[in-house]
C-alpha positions, 0 to 999 in steps of 0.5 A, a space after each residue: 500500500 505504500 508504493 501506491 500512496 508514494 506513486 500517487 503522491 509522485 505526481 509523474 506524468 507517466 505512473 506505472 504500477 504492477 499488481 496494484 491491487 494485489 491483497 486488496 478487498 474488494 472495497 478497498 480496490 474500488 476506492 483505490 481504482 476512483 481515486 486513480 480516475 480521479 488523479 487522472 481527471 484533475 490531472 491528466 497523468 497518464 497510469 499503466 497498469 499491469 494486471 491480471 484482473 482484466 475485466 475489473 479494470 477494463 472500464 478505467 481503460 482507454 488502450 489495453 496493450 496485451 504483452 505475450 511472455 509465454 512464446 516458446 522463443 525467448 526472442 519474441 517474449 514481451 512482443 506486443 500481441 495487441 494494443 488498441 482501444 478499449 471501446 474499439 476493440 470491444 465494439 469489435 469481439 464477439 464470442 460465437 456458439 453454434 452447432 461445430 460445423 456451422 459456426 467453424 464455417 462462419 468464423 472461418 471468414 473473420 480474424 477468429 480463435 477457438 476457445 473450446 467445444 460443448 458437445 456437439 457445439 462450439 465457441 469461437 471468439 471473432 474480432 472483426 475488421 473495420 467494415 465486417 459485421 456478422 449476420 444476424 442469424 438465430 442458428 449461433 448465439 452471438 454475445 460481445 467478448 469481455 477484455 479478459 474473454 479476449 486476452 484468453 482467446 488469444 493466449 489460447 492460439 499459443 
């Protein structure tokens, strides 16, 4: 908890924070997490934080930066594997589940990653491409992806 009140206090442009919320309750990560917009509204800093609790910290999000580290080369460990906007890229990932072989058929056209089978059904996450859109069609069930659903989806091709 010291190094979040001394990285506040700090007043640097650029405040970087690793697992900051780690060993916090619930209650106390929601307090932590308005006063950090609260800095950046008064202040306009800029804050990165590495977490693993992606979706609780999406909305404070205005790019997400997923880093890969579990490549097989050690040459390519630490590339970015995606940096976007937060809003884009959610108004861009759904996740698509249907029957196998139809829904492999659709996804086959998007960017798509397999994210596993249920019987004789499948879900596959789809991020579209500026100008593609799915059709509506009430043989797949179509929901938006979470920034967490997405990072899995991804880290699930390795």
């Amino acid at each position: 908890m010291t190094s979040i009140i001394a990285a506040l206090a700090s007043k640097a442009d650029f405040t970087f924070l690793d697992e900051p919320e780690a060993g916090m309750d619930t209650l106390s990560r929601e307090k932590f997490y308005q006063m950090l917009l609260d800095e950046f509204s008064d202040s306009g800093r800029a804050f990165v934080i590495a977490t693993h609790l992606i979706d609780e910290v999406s909305d404070l999000t205005e790019e997400v930066i997923f880093l890969d580290f579990h490549l097989k080369s050690t040459l390519d460990c630490g590339r970015i594997r995606l940096m976007e906007n937060t809003q884009q890229l959610l108004g861009r990932s759904f996740l698509i589940s249907g029957l196998k072989e139809k829904t492999e058929a659709l996804a086959s056209k998007y960017e798509s990653y397999d994210m596993g089978n249920f019987g004789r059904g499948k879900s596959i996450a789809v991020l579209l491409r500026p100008g593609e859109s799915l059709p509506e069609d009430p043989e797949f069930t179509i929901k938006p992806l979470t920034l967490q659903k997405i990072f899995a989806a991804l880290c699930m091709e390795e």
